[in-house]
C-alpha positions as CSV (number, residue, x, y, z in Angstrom):
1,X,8.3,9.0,-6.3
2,X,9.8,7.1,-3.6
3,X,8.1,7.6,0.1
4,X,10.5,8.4,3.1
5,X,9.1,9.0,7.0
6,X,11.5,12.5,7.3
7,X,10.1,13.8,10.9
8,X,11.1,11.3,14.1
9,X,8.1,9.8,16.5
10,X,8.7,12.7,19.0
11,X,7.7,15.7,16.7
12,X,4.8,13.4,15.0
13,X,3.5,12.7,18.4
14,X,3.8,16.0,19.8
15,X,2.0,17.8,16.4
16,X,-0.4,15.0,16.7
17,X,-0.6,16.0,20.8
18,X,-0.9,19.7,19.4
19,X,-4.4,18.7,17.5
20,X,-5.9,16.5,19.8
21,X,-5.9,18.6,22.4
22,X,-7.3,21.5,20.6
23,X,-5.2,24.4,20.1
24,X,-7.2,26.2,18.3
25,X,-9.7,26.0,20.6
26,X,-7.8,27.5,23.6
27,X,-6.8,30.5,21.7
28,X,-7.9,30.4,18.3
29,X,-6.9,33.5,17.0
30,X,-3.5,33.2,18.4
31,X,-3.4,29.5,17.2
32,X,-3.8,31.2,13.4
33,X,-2.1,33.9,13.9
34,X,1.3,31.5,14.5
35,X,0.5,28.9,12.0
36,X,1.9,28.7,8.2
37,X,-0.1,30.0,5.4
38,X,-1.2,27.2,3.0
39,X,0.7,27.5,-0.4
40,X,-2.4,27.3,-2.0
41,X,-6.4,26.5,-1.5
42,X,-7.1,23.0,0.5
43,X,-9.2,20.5,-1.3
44,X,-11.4,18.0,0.6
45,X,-11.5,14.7,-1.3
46,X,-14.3,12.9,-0.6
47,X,-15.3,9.4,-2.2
48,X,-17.9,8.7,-4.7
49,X,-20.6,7.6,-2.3
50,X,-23.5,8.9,-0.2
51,X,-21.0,9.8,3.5
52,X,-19.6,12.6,1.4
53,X,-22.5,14.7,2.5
54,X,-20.5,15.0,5.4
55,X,-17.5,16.3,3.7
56,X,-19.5,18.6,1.7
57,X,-21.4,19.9,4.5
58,X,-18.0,20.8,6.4
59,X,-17.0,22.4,3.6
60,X,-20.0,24.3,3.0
61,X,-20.6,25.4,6.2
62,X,-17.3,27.2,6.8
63,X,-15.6,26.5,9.5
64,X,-12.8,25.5,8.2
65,X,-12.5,29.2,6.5
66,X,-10.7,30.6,9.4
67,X,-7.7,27.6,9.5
68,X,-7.7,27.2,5.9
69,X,-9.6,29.8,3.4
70,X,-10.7,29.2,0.3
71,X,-11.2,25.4,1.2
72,X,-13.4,23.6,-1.9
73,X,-14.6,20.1,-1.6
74,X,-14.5,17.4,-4.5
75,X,-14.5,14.0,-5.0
76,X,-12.0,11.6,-6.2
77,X,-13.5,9.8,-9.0
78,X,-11.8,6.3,-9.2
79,X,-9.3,4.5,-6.9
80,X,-6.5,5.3,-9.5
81,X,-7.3,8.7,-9.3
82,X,-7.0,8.7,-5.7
83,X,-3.5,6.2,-5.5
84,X,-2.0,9.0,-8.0
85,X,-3.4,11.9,-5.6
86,X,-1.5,10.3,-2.6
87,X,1.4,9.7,-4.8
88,X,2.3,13.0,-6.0
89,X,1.4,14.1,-2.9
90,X,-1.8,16.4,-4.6
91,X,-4.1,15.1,-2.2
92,X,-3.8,16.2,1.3
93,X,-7.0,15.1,3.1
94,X,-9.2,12.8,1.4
95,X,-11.7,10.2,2.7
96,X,-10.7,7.0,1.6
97,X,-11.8,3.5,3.4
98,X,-10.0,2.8,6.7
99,X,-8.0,-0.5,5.4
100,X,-6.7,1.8,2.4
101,X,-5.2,3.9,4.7
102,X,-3.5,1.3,6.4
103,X,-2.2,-0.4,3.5
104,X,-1.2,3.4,2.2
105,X,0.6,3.8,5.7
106,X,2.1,0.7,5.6
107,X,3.4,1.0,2.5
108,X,5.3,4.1,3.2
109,X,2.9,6.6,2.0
110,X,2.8,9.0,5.0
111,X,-0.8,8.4,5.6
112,X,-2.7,9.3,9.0
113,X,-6.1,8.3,9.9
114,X,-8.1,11.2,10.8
115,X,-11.5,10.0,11.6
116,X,-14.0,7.4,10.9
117,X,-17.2,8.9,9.7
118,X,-19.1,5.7,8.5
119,X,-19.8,2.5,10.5
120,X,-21.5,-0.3,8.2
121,X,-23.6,0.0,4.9
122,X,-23.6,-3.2,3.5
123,X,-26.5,-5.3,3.0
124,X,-28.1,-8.3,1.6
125,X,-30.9,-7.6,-0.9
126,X,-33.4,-10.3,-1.6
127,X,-37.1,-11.4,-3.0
128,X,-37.4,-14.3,-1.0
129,X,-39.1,-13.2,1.9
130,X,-37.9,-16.2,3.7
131,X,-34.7,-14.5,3.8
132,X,-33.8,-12.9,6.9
133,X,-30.4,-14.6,8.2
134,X,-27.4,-15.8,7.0
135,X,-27.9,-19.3,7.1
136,X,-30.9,-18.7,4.8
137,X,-28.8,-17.9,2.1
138,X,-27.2,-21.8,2.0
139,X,-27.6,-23.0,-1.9
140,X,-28.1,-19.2,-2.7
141,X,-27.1,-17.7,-6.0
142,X,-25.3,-14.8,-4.6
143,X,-24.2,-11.5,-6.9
144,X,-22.4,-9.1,-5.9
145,X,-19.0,-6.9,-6.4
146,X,-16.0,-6.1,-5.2
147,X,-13.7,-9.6,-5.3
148,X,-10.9,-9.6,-3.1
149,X,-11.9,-6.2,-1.3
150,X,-13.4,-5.4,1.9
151,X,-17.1,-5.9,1.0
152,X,-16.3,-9.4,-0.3
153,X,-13.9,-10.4,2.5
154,X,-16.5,-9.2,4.7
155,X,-19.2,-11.5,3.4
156,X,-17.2,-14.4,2.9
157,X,-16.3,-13.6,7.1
158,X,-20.1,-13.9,8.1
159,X,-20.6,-17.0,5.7
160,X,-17.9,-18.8,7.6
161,X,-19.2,-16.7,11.2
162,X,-22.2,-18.7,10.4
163,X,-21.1,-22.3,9.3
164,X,-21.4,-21.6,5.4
165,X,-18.4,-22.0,3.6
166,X,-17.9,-19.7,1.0
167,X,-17.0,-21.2,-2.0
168,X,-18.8,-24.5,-1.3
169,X,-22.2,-23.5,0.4
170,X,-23.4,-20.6,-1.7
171,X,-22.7,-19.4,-5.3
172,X,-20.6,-16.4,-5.6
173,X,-21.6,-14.6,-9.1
174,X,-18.9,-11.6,-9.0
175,X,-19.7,-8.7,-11.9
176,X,-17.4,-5.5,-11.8
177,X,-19.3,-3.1,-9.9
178,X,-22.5,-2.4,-7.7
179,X,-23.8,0.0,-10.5
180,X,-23.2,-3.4,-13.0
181,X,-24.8,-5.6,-10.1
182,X,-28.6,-3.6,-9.5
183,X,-30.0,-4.3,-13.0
184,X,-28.8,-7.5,-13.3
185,X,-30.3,-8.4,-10.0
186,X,-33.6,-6.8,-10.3
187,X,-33.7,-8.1,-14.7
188,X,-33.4,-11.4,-12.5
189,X,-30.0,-12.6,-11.8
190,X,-29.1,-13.8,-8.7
191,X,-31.2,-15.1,-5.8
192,X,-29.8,-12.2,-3.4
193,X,-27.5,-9.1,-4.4
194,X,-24.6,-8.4,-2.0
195,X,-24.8,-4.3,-2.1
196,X,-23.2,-1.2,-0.3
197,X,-25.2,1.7,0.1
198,X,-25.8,3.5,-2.0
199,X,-26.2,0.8,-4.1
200,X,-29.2,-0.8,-1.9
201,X,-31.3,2.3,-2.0
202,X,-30.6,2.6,-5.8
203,X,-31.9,-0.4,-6.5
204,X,-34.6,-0.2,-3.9
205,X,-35.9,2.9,-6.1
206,X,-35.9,1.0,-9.5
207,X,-37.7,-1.9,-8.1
208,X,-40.0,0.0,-6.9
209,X,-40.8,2.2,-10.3
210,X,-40.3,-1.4,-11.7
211,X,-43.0,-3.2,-9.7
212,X,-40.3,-5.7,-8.6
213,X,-40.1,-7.1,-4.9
214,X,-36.8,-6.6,-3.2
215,X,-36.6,-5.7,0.2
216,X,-33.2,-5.3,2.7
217,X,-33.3,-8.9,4.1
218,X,-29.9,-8.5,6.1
219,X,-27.8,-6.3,7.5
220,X,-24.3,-7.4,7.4
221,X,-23.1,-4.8,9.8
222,X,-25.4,-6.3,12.5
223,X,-24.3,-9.4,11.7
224,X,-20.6,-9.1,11.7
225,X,-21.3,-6.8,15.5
226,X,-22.9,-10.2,16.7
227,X,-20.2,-12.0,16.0
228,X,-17.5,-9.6,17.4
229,X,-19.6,-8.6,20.5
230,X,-19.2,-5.1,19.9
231,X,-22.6,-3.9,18.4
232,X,-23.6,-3.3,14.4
233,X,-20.4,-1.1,13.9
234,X,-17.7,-1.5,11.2
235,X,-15.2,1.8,10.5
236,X,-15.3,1.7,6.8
237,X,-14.3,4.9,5.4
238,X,-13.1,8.2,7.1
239,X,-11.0,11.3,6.5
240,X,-7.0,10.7,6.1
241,X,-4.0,13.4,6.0
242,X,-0.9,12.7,4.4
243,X,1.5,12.7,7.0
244,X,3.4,15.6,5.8
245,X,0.6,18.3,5.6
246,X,-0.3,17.1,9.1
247,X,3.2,18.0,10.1
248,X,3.0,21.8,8.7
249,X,-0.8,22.3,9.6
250,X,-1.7,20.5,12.9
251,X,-4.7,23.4,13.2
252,X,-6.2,22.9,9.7
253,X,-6.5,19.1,10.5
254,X,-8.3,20.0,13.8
255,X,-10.4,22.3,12.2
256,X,-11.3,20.0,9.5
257,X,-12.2,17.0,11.8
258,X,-13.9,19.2,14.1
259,X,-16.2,20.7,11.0
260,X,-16.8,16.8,9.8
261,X,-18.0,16.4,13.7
262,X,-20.4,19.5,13.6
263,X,-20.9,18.2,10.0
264,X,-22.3,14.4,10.7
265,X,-24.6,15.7,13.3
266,X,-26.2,18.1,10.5
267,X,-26.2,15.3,7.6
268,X,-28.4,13.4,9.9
269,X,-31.1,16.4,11.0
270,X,-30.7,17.5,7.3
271,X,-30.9,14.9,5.2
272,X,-32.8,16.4,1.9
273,X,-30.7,19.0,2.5
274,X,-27.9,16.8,2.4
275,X,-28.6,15.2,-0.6
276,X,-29.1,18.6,-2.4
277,X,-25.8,19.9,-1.4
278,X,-24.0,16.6,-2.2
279,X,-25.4,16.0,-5.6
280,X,-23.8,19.5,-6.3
281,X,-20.6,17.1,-6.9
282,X,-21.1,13.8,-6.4
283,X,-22.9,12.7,-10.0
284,X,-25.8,11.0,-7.9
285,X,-29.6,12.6,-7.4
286,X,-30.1,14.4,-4.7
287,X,-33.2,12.2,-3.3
288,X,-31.3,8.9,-3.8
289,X,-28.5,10.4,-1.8
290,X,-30.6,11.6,1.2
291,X,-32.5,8.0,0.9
292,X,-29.6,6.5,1.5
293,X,-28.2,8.5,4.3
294,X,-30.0,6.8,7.2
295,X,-28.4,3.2,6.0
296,X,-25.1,4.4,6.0
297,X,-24.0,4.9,9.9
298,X,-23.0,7.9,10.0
299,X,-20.9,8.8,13.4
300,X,-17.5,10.5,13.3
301,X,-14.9,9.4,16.5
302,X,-11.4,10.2,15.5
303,X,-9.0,7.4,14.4
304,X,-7.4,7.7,18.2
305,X,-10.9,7.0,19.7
306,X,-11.9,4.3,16.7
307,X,-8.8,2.1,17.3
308,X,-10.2,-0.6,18.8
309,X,-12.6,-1.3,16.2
310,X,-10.1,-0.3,12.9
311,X,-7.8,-2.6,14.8
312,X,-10.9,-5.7,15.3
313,X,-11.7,-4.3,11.6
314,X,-8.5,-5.0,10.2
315,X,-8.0,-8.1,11.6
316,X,-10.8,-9.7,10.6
317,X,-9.6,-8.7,7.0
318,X,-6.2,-10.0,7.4
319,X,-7.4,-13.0,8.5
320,X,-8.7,-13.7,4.6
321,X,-6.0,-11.3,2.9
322,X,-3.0,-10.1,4.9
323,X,-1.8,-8.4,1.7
324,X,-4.8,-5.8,2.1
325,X,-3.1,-3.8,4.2
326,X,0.0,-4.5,3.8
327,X,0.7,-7.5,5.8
328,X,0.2,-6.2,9.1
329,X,-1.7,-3.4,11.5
330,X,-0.5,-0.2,11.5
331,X,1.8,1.4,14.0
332,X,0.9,4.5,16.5
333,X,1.5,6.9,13.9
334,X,-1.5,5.9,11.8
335,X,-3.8,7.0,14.7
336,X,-4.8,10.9,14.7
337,X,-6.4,12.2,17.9
């Protein structure tokens, strides 16, 4: 399937103009009332990972019945799965991480950016209680996940932030996934473990049943905000539209961002609750889910209002792989609010 931008900037902008400004919410009944019906049931995608509470919640909540009924939530279970969703064009809204979108957008995908619902859950894990910075980890056996990809780039960013270099100063041990890297790390591999959440809890748990010591010893998040000035704060993974559902149902995508705003706010005064409802579909436990949820960042600001940051975000990632996404930043178009 080949990928063609069909609608010119003046209709994206004005639809986009249409949502941000809420619609709905000067007339919502008229707003429905006028808008298309959806040829069949809208799926939320969410990812495999602990901020799909939020996506669950919005869901389960239901306000997004009124703009779109019979809305289900799910989650996408590999990367492949979620490339051939944009692909054939199956998945309409899905979370996804924000320098996927890009490189989907720039690519010629028809992918928006709707929102930004998670701002930093990666993290150092250690024994060594001497461990507390990043210039500790100098001569450190390092495992972790993820080569070539954000979490790795992002590491290899704060090494260099903090006068390490990479590939001389510590020892990178990759292994195929976090779920691969936890065991090995607490059996006694490694001298830290590079892990996302919900990774860190995971393995916070099992050391714990275990007897083993391992503690968070860094935050990566607050380390990569030192360095840009901007506070702990990176926009990782939020909600994107394909470009032509956002086009024939401006008011769902409202709605939809509007529930994952009402959403993040009740993730974070709910959080047992949350993991319950989440572990419904994501094939986590509930209590490892809601353990995780304060280490995760959860605030949702809509792509238009999180610019600034995706923008710092994504060059800081091109600056170690431009191919990421795509070779360059996206244009206005990527931006929903």
């Amino acid at each position: 399937m080949s990928f063609s931008f069909s609608a010119g900037i003046d209709r994206r902008s004005l639809l986009r103009g249409l949502g941000a400004a809420g619609v709905a919410a000067l007339n919502p009944g008229l707003a429905l009332a006028r808008a298309p019906a959806l040829a069949e049931p809208l799926t939320l995608w969410g990812i495999p990972a602990s901020p799909s509470a939020v996506f669950a919640r919005a869901v389960a909540s239901g306000a997004i019945e009124a703009a779109a009924p019979g809305t289900t939530f799910d989650v996408w279970k590999s990367t492949d799965q979620m490339r051939a969703g944009i692909a054939t064009g199956a998945f309409k809204m899905f979370a996804t991480s924000t320098y996927a979108a890009a490189n989907f957008h720039n690519r010629g995908a028809g992918t928006v950016m709707v929102n930004v619902v998670t701002w930093g859950l990666l993290y150092v894990m250690a024994r060594d209680e001497n461990i507390t910075t990043i210039e500790d980890l100098a001569g450190k056996h390092v495992l972790l996940s993820n080569k070539n990809e954000a979490p790795d780039l992002l590491f290899r960013l704060v090494l260099s932030w903090a006068g390490l270099d990479p590939d001389k100063d510590v020892s990178l041990d990759y292994v195929g996934s976090p779920g691969e890297a936890v065991p090995l790390f607490l059996a006694g591999r490694g001298d830290v473990a590079l892990l996302h959440e919900p990774a860190a809890t995971a393995a916070l748990m099992r050391a714990a049943k275990a007897n083993v010591p391992i503690r968070r010893a860094i935050d990566i998040t607050e380390a990569y905000g030192r360095h840009t000035g901007r506070g702990p704060k990176i926009p990782q993974v939020g909600l994107a539209v394909s470009e032509e559902f956002l086009e024939a149902h401006p008011e769902v995508v409202a709605a939809v961002h509007a529930a994952t705003v009402d959403a993040g706010k009740w993730v974070l005064e709910n959080q047992q609750e949350a993991g319950t409802l989440t572990a419904q579909t994501l094939t986590l436990p509930a209590p490892l889910i809601a353990k995780s949820l304060p280490f995760i960042r959860l605030n949702v600001a809509s792509a238009k209002d999180a610019r600034e940051d995706i923008e710092l975000y994504l060059d800081n990632l091109m600056s170690l792989n431009p191919g990421i996404v795509g070779g360059r930043k996206p244009d206005d178009s990527f931006y929903w609010g």
